[in-house]
Each structure stands twice: as structure tokens, then as C-alpha cells.
VEXKOLSE-52512 format. One record per residue (C-alpha): x, y, z; residue in one letter; residue number from 0. Coordinates in steps of 0.1 Angstrom, whole numbers. Each point is the difference from the previous one (the first is absolute). Layout:
+-------+-------+-------+------+-----+
!    px !    py !    pz ! code ! pos !
+-------+-------+-------+------+-----+
!     X !     Y !     Z !    a ! NUM !
...
+-------+-------+-------+------+-----+
# end
This chain:
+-------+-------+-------+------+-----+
!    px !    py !    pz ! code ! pos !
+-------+-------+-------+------+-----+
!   263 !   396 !  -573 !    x !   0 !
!     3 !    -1 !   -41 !    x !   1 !
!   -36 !    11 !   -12 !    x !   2 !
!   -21 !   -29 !    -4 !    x !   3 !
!   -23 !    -6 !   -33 !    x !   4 !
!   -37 !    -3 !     7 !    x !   5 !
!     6 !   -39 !    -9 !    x !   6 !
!    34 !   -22 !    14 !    x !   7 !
!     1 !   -34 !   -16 !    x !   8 !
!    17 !   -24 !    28 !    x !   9 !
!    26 !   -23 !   -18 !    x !  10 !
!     2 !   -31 !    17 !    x !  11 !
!    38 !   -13 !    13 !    x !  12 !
!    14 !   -20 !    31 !    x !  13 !
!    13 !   -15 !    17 !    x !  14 !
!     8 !    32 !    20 !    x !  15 !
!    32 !    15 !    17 !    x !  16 !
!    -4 !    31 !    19 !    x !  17 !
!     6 !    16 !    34 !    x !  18 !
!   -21 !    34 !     1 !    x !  19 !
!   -11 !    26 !    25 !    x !  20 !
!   -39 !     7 !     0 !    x !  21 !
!   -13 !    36 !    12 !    x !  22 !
!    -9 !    11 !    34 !    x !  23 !
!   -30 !   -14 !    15 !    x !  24 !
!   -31 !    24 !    -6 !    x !  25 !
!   -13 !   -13 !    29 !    x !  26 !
!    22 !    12 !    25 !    x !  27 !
!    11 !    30 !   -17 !    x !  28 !
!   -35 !    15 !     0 !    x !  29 !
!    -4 !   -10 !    36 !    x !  30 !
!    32 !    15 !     5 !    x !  31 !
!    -2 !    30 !   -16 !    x !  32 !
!   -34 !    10 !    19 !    x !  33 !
!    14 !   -11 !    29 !    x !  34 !
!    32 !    27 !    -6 !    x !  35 !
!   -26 !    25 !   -10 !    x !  36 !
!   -16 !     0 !    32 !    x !  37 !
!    32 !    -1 !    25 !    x !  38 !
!    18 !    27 !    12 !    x !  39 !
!    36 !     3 !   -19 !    x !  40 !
!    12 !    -9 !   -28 !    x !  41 !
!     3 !   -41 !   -14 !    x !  42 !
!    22 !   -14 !   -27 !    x !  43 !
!   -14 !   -28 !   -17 !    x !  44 !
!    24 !   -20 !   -20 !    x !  45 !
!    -6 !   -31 !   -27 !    x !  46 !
!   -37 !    21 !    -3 !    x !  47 !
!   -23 !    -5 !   -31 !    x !  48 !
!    -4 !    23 !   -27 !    x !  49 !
!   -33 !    -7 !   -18 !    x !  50 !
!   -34 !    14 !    -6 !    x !  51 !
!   -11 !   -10 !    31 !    x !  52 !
!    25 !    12 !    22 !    x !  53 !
!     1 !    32 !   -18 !    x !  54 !
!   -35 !     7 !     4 !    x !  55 !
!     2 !    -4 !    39 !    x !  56 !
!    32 !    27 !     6 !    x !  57 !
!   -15 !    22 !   -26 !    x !  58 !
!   -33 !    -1 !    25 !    x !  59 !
!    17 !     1 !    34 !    x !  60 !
!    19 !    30 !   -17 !    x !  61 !
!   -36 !    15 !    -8 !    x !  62 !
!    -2 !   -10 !    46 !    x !  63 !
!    28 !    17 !    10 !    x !  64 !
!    29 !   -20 !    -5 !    x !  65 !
!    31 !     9 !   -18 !    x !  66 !
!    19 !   -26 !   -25 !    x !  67 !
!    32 !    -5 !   -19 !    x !  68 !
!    -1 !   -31 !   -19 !    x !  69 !
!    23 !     8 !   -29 !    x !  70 !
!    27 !   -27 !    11 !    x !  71 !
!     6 !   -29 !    25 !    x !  72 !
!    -9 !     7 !    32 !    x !  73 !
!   -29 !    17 !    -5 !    x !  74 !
!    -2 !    25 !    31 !    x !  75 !
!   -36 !    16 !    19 !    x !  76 !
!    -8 !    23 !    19 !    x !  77 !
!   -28 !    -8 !    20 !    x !  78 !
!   -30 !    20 !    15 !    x !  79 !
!     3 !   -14 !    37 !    x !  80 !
!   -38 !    -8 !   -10 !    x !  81 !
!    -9 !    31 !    -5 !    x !  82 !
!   -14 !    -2 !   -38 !    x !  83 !
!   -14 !    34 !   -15 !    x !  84 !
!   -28 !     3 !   -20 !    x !  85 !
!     7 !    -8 !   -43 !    x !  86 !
!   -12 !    26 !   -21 !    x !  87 !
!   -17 !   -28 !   -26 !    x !  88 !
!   -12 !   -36 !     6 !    x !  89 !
!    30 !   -24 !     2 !    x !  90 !
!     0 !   -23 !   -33 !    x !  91 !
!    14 !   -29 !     4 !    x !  92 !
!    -9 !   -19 !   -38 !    x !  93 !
!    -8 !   -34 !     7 !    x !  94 !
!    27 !    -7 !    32 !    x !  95 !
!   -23 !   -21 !    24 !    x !  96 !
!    26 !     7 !    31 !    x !  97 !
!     6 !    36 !    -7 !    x !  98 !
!   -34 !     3 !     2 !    x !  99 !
!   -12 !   -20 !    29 !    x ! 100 !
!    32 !    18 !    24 !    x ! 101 !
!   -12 !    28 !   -15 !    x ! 102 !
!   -37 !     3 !    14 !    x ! 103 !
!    11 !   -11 !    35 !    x ! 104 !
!    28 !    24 !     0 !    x ! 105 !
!   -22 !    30 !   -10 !    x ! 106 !
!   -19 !    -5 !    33 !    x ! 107 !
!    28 !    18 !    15 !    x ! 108 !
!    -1 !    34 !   -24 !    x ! 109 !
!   -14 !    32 !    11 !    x ! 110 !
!   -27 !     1 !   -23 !    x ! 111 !
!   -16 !   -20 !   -26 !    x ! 112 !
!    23 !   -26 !   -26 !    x ! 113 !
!   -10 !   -18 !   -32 !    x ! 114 !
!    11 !   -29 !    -9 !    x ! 115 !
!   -13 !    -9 !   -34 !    x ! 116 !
!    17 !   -19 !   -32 !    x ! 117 !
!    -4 !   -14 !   -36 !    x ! 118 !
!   -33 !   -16 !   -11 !    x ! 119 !
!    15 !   -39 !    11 !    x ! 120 !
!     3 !    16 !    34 !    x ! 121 !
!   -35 !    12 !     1 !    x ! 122 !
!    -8 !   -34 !    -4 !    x ! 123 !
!    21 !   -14 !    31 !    x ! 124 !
!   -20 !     0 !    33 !    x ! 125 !
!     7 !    20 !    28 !    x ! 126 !
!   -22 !    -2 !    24 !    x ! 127 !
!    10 !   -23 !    22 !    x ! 128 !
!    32 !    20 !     6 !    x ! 129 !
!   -28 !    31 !     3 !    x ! 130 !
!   -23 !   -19 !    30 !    x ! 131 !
!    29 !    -8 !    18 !    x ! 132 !
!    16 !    36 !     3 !    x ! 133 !
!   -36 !    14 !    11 !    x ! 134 !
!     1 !   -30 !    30 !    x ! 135 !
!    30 !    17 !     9 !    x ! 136 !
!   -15 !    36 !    -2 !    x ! 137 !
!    11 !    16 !   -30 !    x ! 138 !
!   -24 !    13 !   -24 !    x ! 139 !
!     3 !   -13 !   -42 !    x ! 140 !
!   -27 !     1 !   -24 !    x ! 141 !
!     2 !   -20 !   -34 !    x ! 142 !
!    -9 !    26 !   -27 !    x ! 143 !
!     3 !   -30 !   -30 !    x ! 144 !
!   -27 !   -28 !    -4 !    x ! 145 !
!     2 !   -40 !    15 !    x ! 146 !
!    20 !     9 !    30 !    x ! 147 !
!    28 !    15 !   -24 !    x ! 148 !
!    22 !    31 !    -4 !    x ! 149 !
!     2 !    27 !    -2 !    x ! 150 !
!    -1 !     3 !    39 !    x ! 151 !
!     0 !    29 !    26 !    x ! 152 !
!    21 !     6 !    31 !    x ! 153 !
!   -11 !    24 !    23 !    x ! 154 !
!    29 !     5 !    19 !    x ! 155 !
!     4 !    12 !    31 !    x ! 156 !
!    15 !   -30 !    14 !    x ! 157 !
!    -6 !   -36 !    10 !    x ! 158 !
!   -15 !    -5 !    33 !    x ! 159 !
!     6 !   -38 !     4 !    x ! 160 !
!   -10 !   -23 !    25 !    x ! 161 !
!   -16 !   -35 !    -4 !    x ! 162 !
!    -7 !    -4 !   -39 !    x ! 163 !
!   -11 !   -26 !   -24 !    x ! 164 !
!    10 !   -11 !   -31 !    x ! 165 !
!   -14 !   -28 !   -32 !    x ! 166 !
!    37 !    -8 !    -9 !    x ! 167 !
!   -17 !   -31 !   -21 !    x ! 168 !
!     4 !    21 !   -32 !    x ! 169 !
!    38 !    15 !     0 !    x ! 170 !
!    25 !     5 !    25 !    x ! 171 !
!     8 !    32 !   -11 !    x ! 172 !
!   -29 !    17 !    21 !    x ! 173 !
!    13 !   -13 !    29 !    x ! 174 !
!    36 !    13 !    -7 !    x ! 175 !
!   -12 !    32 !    -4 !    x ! 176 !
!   -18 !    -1 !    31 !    x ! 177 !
!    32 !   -10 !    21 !    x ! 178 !
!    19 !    27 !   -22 !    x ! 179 !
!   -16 !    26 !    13 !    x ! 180 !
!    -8 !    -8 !    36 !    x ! 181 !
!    29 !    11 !    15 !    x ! 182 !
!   -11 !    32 !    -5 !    x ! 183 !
!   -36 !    -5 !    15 !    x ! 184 !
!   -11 !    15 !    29 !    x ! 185 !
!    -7 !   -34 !    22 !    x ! 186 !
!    16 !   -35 !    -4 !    x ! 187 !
!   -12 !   -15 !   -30 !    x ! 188 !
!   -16 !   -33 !     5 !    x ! 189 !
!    -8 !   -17 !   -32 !    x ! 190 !
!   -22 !   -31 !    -1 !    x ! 191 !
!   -14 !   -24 !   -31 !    x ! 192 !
!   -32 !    -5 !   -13 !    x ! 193 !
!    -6 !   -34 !     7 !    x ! 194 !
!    38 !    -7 !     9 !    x ! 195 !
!    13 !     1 !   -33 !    x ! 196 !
!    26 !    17 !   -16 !    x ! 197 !
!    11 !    -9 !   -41 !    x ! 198 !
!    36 !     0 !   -10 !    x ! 199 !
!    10 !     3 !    36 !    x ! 200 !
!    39 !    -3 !    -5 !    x ! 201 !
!    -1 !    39 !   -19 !    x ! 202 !
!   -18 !    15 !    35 !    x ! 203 !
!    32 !   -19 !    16 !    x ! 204 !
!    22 !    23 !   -23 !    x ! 205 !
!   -22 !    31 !    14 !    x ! 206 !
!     5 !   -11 !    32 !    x ! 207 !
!    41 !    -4 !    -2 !    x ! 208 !
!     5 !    32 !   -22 !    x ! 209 !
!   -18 !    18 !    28 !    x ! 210 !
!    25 !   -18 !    27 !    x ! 211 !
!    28 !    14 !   -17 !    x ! 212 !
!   -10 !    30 !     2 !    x ! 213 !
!    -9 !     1 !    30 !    x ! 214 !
!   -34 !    -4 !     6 !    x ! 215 !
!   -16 !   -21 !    29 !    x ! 216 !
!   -26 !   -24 !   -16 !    x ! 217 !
!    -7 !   -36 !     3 !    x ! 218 !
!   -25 !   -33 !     2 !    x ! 219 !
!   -21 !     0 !    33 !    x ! 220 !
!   -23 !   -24 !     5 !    x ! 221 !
!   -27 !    17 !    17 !    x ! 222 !
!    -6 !    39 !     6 !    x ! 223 !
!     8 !    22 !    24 !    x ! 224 !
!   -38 !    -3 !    13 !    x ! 225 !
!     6 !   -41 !     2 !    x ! 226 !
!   -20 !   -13 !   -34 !    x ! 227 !
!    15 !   -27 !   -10 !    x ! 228 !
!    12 !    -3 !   -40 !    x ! 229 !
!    32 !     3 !   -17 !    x ! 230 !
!     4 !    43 !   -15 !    x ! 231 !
!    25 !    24 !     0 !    x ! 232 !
!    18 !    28 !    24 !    x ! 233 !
!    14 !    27 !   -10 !    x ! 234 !
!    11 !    29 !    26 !    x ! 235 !
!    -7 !    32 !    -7 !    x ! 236 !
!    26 !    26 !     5 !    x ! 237 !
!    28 !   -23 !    -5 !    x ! 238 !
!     8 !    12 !   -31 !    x ! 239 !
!    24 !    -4 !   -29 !    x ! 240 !
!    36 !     9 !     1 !    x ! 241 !
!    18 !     7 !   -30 !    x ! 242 !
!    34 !   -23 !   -10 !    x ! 243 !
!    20 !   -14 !   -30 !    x ! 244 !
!   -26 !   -31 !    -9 !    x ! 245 !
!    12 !   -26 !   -30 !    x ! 246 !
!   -26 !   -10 !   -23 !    x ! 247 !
!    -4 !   -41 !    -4 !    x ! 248 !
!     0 !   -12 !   -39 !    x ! 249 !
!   -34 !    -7 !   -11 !    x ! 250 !
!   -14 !   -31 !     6 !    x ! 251 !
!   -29 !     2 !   -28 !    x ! 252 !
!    24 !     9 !   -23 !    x ! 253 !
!    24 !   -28 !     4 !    x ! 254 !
!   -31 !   -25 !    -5 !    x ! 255 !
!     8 !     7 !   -37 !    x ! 256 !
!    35 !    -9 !    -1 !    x ! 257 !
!    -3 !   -27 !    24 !    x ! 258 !
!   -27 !   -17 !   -22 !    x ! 259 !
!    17 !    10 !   -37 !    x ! 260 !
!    25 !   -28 !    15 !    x ! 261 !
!   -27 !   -28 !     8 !    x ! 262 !
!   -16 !     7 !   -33 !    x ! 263 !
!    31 !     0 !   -28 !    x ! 264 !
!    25 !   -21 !    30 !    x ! 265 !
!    37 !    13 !     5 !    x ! 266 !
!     4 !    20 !    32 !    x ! 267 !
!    -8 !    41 !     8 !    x ! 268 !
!    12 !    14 !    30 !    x ! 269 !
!    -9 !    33 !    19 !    x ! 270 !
!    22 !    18 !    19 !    x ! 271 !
!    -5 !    23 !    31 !    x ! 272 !
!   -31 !   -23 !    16 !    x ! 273 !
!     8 !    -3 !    44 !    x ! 274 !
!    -8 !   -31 !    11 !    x ! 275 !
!   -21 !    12 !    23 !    x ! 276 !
!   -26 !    23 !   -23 !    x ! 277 !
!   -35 !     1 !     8 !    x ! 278 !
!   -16 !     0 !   -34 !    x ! 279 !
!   -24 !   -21 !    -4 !    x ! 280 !
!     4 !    -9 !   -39 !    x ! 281 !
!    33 !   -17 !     8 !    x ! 282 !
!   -24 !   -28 !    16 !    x ! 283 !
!     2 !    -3 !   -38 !    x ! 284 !
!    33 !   -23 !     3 !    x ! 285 !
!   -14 !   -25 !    21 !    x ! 286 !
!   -26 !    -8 !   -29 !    x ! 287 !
!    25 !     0 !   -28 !    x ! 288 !
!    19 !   -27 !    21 !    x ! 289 !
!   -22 !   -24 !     1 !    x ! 290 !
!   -12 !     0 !   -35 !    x ! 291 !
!    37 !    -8 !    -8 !    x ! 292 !
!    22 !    25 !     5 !    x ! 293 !
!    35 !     7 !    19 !    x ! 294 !
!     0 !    33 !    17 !    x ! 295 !
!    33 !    13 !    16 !    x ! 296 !
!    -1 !    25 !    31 !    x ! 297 !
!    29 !    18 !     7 !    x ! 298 !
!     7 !    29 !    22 !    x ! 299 !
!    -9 !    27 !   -20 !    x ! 300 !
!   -10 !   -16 !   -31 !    x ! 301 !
!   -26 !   -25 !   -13 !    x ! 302 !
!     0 !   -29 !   -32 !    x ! 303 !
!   -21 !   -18 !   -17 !    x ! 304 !
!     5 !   -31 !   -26 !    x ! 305 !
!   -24 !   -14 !   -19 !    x ! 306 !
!    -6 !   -39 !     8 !    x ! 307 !
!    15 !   -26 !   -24 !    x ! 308 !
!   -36 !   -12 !    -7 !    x ! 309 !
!   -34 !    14 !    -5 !    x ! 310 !
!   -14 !    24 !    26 !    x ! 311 !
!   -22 !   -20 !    24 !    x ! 312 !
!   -34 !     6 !     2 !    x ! 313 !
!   -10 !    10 !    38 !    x ! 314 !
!   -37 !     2 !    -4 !    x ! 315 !
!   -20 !    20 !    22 !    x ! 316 !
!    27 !    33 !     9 !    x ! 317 !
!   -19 !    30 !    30 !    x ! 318 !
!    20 !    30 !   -10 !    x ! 319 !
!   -21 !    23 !    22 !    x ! 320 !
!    34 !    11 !    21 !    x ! 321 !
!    16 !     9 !   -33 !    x ! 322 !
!   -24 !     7 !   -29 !    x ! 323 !
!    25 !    22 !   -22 !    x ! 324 !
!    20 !   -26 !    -7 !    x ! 325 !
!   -30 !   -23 !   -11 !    x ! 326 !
!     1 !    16 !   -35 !    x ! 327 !
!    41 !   -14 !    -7 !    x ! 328 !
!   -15 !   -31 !    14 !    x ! 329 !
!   -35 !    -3 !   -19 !    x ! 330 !
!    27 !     2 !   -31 !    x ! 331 !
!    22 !   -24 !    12 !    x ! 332 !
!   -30 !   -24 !     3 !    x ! 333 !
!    -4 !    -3 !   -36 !    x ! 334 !
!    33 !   -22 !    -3 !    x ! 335 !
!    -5 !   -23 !    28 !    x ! 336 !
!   -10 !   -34 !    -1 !    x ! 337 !
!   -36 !     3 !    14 !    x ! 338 !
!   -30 !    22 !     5 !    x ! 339 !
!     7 !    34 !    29 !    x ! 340 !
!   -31 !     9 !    21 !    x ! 341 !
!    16 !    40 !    17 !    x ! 342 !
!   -24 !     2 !    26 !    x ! 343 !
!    -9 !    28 !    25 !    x ! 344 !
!     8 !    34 !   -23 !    x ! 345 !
!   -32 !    13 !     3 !    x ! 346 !
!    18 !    36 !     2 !    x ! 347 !
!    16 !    -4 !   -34 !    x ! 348 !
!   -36 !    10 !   -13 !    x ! 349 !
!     7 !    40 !    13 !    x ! 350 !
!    40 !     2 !   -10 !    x ! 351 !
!    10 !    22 !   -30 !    x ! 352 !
!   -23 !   -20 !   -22 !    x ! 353 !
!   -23 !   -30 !     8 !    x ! 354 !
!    28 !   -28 !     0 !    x ! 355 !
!   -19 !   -30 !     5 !    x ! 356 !
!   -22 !     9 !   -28 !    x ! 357 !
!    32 !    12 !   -23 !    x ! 358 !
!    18 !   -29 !     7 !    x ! 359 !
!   -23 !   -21 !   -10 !    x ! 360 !
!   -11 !    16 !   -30 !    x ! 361 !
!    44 !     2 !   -12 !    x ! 362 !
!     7 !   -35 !    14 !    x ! 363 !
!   -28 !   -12 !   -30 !    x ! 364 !
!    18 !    17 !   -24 !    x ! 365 !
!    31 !   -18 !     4 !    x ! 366 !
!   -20 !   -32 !   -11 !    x ! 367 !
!    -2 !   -15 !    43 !    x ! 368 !
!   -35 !    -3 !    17 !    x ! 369 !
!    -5 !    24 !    29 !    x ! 370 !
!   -30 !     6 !    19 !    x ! 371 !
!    -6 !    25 !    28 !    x ! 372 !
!   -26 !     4 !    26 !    x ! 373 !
!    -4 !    29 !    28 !    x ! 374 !
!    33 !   -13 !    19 !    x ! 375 !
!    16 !   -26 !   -19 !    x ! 376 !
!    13 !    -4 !   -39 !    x ! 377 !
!     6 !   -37 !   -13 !    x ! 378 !
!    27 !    -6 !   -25 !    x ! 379 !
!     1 !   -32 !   -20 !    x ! 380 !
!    33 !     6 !   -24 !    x ! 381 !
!    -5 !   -14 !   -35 !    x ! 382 !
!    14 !     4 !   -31 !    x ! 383 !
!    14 !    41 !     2 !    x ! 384 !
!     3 !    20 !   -33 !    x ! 385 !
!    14 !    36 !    -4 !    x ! 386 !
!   -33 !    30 !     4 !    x ! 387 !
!     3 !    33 !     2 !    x ! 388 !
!    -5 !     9 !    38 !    x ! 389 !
!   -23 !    30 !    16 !    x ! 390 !
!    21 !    14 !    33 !    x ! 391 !
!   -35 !    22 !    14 !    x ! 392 !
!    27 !    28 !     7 !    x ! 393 !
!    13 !   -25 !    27 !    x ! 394 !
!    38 !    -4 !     2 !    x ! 395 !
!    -3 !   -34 !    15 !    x ! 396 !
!   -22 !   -12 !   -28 !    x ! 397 !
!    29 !     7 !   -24 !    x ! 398 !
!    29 !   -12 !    25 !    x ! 399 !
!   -19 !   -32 !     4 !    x ! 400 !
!    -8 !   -10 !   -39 !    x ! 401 !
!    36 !     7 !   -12 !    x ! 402 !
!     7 !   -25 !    22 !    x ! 403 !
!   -23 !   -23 !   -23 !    x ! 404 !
!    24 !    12 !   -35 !    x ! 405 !
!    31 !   -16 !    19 !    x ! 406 !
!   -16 !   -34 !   -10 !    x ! 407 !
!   -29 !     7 !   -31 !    x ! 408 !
!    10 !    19 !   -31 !    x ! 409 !
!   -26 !    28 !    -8 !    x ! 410 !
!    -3 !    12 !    33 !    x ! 411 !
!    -8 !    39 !    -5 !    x ! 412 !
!    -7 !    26 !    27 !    x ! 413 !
!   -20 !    29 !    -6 !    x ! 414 !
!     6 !    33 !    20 !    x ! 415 !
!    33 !   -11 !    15 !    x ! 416 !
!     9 !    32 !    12 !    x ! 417 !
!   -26 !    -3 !    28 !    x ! 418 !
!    24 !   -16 !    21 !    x ! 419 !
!    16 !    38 !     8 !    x ! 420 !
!   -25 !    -5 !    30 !    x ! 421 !
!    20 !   -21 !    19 !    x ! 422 !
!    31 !   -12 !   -22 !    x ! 423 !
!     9 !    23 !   -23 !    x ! 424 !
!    30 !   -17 !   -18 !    x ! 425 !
!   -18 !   -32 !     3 !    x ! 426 !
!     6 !    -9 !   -36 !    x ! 427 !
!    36 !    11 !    -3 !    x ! 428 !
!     6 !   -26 !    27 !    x ! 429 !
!   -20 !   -27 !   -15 !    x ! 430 !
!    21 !     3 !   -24 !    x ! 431 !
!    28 !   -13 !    23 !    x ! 432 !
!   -17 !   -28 !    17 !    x ! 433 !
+-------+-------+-------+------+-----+
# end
């Protein structure tokens, strides 16, 4: 990626013309690559992501005991057969919410104590929950940072397991990390919800078939082993991970961008290398974007989008709580359709890499529409859009989402655009082909 200017003016143009390829998913590559880390042998991971993100996690299951190689395409690990060693320093992760949520459940299985700790947005990003729920199971953390934040502390010595608990009303990604680790507990891991509820549900699915693959025994039961009744969790312990060649799916967030730069500016982008049969939520995405008007094309491997002929149709009221990533590209594309948005249910968009209910909002206004946002929910009514100067919050999908906006309204600038290295690093350089 070309060194970006601390500014990038978006020059508006379409329709577009463009088949692309969008980067590994983050999602399954940090799953994966923890999940390598703790089996015995060595994995190759092919189509994997190269980001911040992703680069924080090897560099910390490196500091655990694994051994890397990611200079090319596979990228190959050895793993520790889940048995971690003890880092020499706390494990930064910067602000990488799934680095550091694995993380803390992982270091339950070091020798001695881990800590997992990050920059000052992720000492803002709870914790706890993930925290309670590993102590059901028998592990001992402490949270050394203030309001249920990092930094946080991993005994170690192992996860004992056994019936557990979890809130997974807050983010999916605590009880990911749970699962992630319980194969290497020392009882069955039953994991049950606080109150029976479980947010963005589709990414524990991911957990759950990641794990499959490799090898791991864990499923939906509904009722324990002791006969209470209530949808959790099983995981066996001592079925553990076996290492193999594992292909890494495009990402699905990250195709939200192109997918809507063709709804917004019309003409058709494509992306190539997407199975039909993915598991990523944020391709629900497609479904939306046909029935405000657009023609989407699934082929084997490959997936297209073309704008409609018309305006984009209003659908009203949208629940993106299965796939709240992609509500950013789609809080953007409400600004050109022909009536008011209501994105409901994304109460956990308050604790991602910035408060993105509250920035959207405040960067939606600038642009000239009306936006409004509560503690779920944010209400777009579009109106007559003018070019402003956007704030990103250090959040790569913030700037993914407004360029979108400079397809279609001169003056469109985006502050900090390199912050998309986190997940995309060449974002921009393939913006410029959409």
C-alpha cells in the first residue's frame, strides 16, 4: 500500500466496472490461527489476512509458545499441543477486540500468570463478562483496569471446566473464546446463557465450525448432562485439535464495502473467491441490498452486485444484531435511499474500536442527512448530502464506510485513512478500482 496522506479527498465517478478480490476474513483467521497455536503439528493457513489485527495475535501466541512463518502464502504453525509457556511481558494486543478476548481465555491454560492488556480504546472495551464466565468454569482472572476493562490477569494453570455460564447479550466474542479454549479443559465444557441469549449468534456458528474442522467435538445440546433443561454449549475436553492445511474464506465485512459502492454509484462490482456455502454472517448483507433494488448474482465461487435502475428502496425498520459490522456500509448507504432507515438491535457497536453508534451519527450530520441514535438503534432520514470533512475515531470501518458516501457527493474527505491497515490494508488502492 502507497503511503496515504493524513487527508484523501474521495472523487466521485460511476457507474462502476470491477471484479476484485477482498482480503482474508479476520474473523476466521484469528480463530484459526489460535486454534493452530494450540494443536499438536504444524498448520498451513492459506488466503490468511495480513493486518494489524492478525499480526498482533501470532506475534502473542509466538510470546505462548508457538512458532510462525508468515512471510508468504500459506502461512505455516507450529503448534504447542496446548501446552503454552509462560511470556516474558504482558501480551499487547493495540486495540484488536478478538486478539484480545481468545487471548484471556487461552492464557487460562499457561503455567503461570499472562497479561493481556492494550491501547487506551481497549481499556475502554469491557471485559468482564468474558472474565465471570471463565471463573464459572474454574479458572482464576483478575481485571487490573477500571469498569470491568483491561488490562486483565490470567492465572494459569489450566481451565478446569465443567458447567459454566455466560452474558453473551454484549458480544459474541466472549463466548468464542470460551469454546476456543475448552478443548483443552479438564472436564466437558458446558456453556449456558444468561437469560437464553446470545448477540450476533451466526459468528459463535463460525467458532463452532472452525473448531469441527479441526477436529474438535462441540455442539448445541439442549439440556445438560445433569438434565436442566435450556439451549448451551458442549465441548469435550481432551478431544483436541489436530493440525492440517485449512483455507481461509474471503472476508465478508470487507466485501460489504464493494458490494454497496455498487448500490450507491450503480454499475456492477463483483468479488471473487466467496463459497457458496460461507458462514459469515455479513453476507446476510445481500439479501438487504436486493430488496431495496438491486440484482445480485451468486456464482460458484464468486459473487455480483448491480446497482438497481432506480432509487434504492427504503426498507424501514432493518435488526442487524446477527451482523452488526456490516451496519456501518449500510448506515452509509441509507443516506441515498428513498426513505427514512431505523438499524436496530446494535447495542454492541457502543464497545467496538470506537463508539459507532455515537460516531455515525455525529458523521452522518456532517454530510447534510438527519441521523439520530439511541442505546440500540440509529435513525437515518437522508436529505440534501454535501461534501464535510469526515473524523474515522481510528476505526477502519468508519473510513471504509464514508468513502462509500464520495462515490455519489463531491467534497467527501476522510481524515486518517491509513487506519484501515487494521483490517484492510490496501483498502484505498482497491477503491480505487471499484
Amino acid at each position: 500500500m502507497a503511503h496515504l496522506p493524513d487527508s484523501l479527498r474521495i472523487e466521485p465517478r460511476g457507474p462502476l466496472d470491477a471484479r476484485i478480490r477482498v482480503p482474508g476474513s479476520k474473523s476466521i483467521t484469528n480463530r484459526a490461527l489460535l486454534i493452530a497455536a494450540l494443536a499438536d503439528g504444524e498448520t498451513t493457513l492459506s488466503g490468511p489476512l495480513a493486518s494489524d489485527d492478525t499480526e498482533v495475535m501470532h506475534k502473542s501466541l509466538t510470546a505462548l509458545g508457538a512458532q510462525f512463518d508468515t512471510r508468504g502464502d500459506p502461512w505455516a504453525v507450529v503448534g504447542t499441543g496446548g501446552r503454552l509457556r509462560q511470556p516474558l511481558d504482558a501480551l499487547y494486543v493495540k486495540n484488536s477486540g478478538t486478539t484480545a478476548r481468545f487471548l484471556t481465555a487461552a492464557a487460562c491454560l499457561a503455567p503461570g500468570p499472562v497479561v493481556i492488556d492494550g491501547n487506551p480504546r481497549m481499556r475502554e472495551r469491557p471485559i468482564v463478562h468474558l472474565v465471570e464466565a471463565l471463573t464459572s468454569l474454574g479458572a482464576d482472572l483478575s481485571i487490573q483496569g477500571q469498569a470491568g476493562c483491561p488490562p486483565v490477569r490470567a492465572a494459569g494453570g489450566g481451565l478446569p471446566g465443567g458447567p459454566g455460564l455466560i452474558d453473551g447479550r454484549q458480544s459474541s466474542q466472549f463466548t468464542s473464546a470460551v469454546l476456543l479454549a475448552a478443548p483443552y479443559a479438564e472436564r466437558d465444557v458446558e456453556l449456558a446463557f444468561v437469560e437464553g441469549e446470545l448477540v450476533s449468534r451466526p459468528y459463535v456458528e463460525t467458532t463452532l465450525s472452525i473448531m469441527r474442522d479441526f477436529g474438535a467435538d462441540v455442539g448445541w445440546v439442549e439440556k445438560s448432562d445433569d438434565g436442566e433443561a435450556g439451549e448451551r454449549i458442549r465441548v469435550r475436553a481432551g478431544v483436541r485439535y489436530r493440525a492440517r492445511a485449512y483455507g481461509i474464506e474471503p472476508d465478508a465485512s470487507s466485501a460489504a464495502y464493494p458490494f454497496c459502492a455498487a448500490a450507491i454509484a450503480g454499475g456492477s462490482v463483483s468479488v471473487d473467491g466467496i463459497p457458496p456455502n460461507t458462514l459469515q454472517a455479513d453476507f446476510r448483507l445481500l439479501g438487504l441490498l436486493e430488496q431495496m433494488g438491486c440484482s445480485v448474482t451468486r456464482q460458484t465461487d464468486r459473487v455480483g452486485v448491480r446497482g438497481p435502475d432506480g432509487p434504492l428502496r427504503s426498507l424501514g425498520e432493518v435488526d442487524m444484531n446477527a451482523f452488526p459490522d456490516a451496519a456501518l456500509a449500510y448506515a452509509v448507504l441509507a443516506l441515498f435511499a428513498d426513505g427514512p432507515t431505523r438499524i436496530k438491535n446494535v447495542w454492541n457497536l457502543r464497545i467496538k474500536e470506537t463508539d459507532r453508534l455515537a460516531a455515525l451519527e455525529k458523521e452522518l450530520r456532517k454530510l447534510g442527512a438527519r441521523a439520530d441514535a439511541d442505546r440500540d438503534s440509529l435513525y437515518i432520514q437522508p436529505g440534501p448530502l454535501h461534501g464535510a470533512e469526515i473524523d474515522t475515531y481510528d476505526d477502519h470501518r468508519m473510513a471504509m464506510a464514508f468513502s462509500l458516501a464520495g462515490l455519489r457527493v463531491p467534497g467527501v474527505v476522510i481524515r486518517d485513512p491509513g487506519c484501515v491497515s487494521k483490517t484492510w490494508p490496501r483498502y484505498f488502492d482497491v477503491f480505487r478500482k471499484f
